[in-house]
C-alpha positions in Angstrom: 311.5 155.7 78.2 314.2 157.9 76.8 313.0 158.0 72.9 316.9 159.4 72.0 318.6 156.7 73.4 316.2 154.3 71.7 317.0 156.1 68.7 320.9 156.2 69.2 320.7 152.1 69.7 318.3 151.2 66.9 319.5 153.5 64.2 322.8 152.2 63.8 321.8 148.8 63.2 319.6 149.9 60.6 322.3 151.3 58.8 321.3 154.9 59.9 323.4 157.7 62.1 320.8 159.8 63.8 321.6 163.6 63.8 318.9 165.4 65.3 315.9 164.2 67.5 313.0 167.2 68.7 310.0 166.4 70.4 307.5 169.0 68.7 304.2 170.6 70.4 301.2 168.1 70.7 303.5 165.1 71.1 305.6 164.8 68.1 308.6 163.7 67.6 310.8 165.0 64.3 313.9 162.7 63.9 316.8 163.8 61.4 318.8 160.6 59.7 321.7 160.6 57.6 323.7 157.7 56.4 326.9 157.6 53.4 325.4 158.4 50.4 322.5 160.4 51.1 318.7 159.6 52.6 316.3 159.0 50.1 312.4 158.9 50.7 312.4 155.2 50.7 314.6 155.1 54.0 312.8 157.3 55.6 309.4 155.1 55.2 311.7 152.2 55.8 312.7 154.0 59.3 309.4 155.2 59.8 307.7 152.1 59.6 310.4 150.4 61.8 310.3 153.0 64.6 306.2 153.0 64.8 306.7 149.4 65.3 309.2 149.7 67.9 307.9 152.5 69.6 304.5 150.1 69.8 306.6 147.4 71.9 308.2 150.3 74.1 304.9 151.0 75.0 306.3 154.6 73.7 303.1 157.7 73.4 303.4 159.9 70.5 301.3 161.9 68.4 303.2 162.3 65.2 306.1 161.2 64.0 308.3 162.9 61.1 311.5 161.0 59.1 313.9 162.9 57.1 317.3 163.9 56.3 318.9 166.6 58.4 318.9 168.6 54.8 321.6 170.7 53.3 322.2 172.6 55.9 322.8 169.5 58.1 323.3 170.7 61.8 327.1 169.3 63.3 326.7 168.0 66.9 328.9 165.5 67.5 332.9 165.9 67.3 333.0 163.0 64.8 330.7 165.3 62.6 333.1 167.9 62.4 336.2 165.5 61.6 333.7 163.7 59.1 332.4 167.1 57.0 336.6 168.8 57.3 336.7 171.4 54.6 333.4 172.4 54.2 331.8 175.4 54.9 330.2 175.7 58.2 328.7 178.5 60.0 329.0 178.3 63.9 327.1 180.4 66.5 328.7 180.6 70.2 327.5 181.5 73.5 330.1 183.5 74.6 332.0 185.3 72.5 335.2 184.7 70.6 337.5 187.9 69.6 334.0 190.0 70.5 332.4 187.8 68.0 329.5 185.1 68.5 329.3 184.1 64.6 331.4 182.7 62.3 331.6 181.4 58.7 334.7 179.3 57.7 336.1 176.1 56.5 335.7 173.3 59.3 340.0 172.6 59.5 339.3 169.8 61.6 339.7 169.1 65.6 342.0 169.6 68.0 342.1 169.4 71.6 338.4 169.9 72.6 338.0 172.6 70.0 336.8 173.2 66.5 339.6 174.5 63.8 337.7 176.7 61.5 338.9 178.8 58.5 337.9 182.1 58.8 339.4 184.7 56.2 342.7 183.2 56.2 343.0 182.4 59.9 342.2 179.7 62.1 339.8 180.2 64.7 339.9 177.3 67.7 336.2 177.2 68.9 335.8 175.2 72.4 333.1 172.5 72.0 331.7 173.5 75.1 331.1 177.0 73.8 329.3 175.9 70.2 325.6 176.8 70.5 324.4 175.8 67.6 326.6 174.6 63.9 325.6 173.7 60.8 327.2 173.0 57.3 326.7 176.2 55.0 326.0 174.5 51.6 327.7 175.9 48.5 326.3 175.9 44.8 
């Protein structure tokens, strides 16, 4: 059974988007759940208790499992997320580089193309999808 896929079809119809799913050492799994307006503690027993449930039917083996929001910091990882969180900060690692540099901090300046527009001391850096390793929002107080 893929568990993300479960995740990606259920979630949605609980009013949840799922961010981020890991599968941790010892059989965990950790899954990250956002939805408009923020997660509170009550959605995440809410989602918990739904997903034990369902992962009883699929006859799915676990250890542990772990509901919460993706946090602050809250990783990007589809394109949607970076049209969705435009002109916040954002910091983006690569894995190759980009003008000899692999990271960058800058104002997501939306999509374009199969790339990323970001901000970046008054210029616009176009970052391929393909070539994003890892992108999170960089929260500001």
């Amino acid at each position: 059974m893929d568990v993300r896929l479960l995740l990606e079809n259920t979630l949605p119809g609980l009013g949840y988007e799922l961010v981020d799913f890991e599968m941790t050492q010892g059989g965990g799994f950790r899954v990250f759940l956002d939805k408009p307006g923020g997660i509170t503690v009550e959605d995440c027993v809410l989602v918990s208790n739904h997903l034990t449930r369902l992962f009883m039917v699929e006859n799915v083996d676990y250890e542990r499992l772990e509901v919460s929001s993706p946090g602050l910091d809250r990783p990007l990882k589809k394109e949607a997320d970076f049209v969705r969180f435009a002109g916040q900060l954002a910091k983006i690692k690569t894995r190759m580089p980009i003008e000899q540099q692999k990271k960058f901090t800058g104002r997501l300046a939306g999509v374009e193309e199969g790339s990323v527009r970001l901000e970046v001391d008054g210029r616009i850096v176009e970052i391929p999808f393909a070539n994003i390793d890892k992108a999170r929002i960089e929260p500001e107080f």
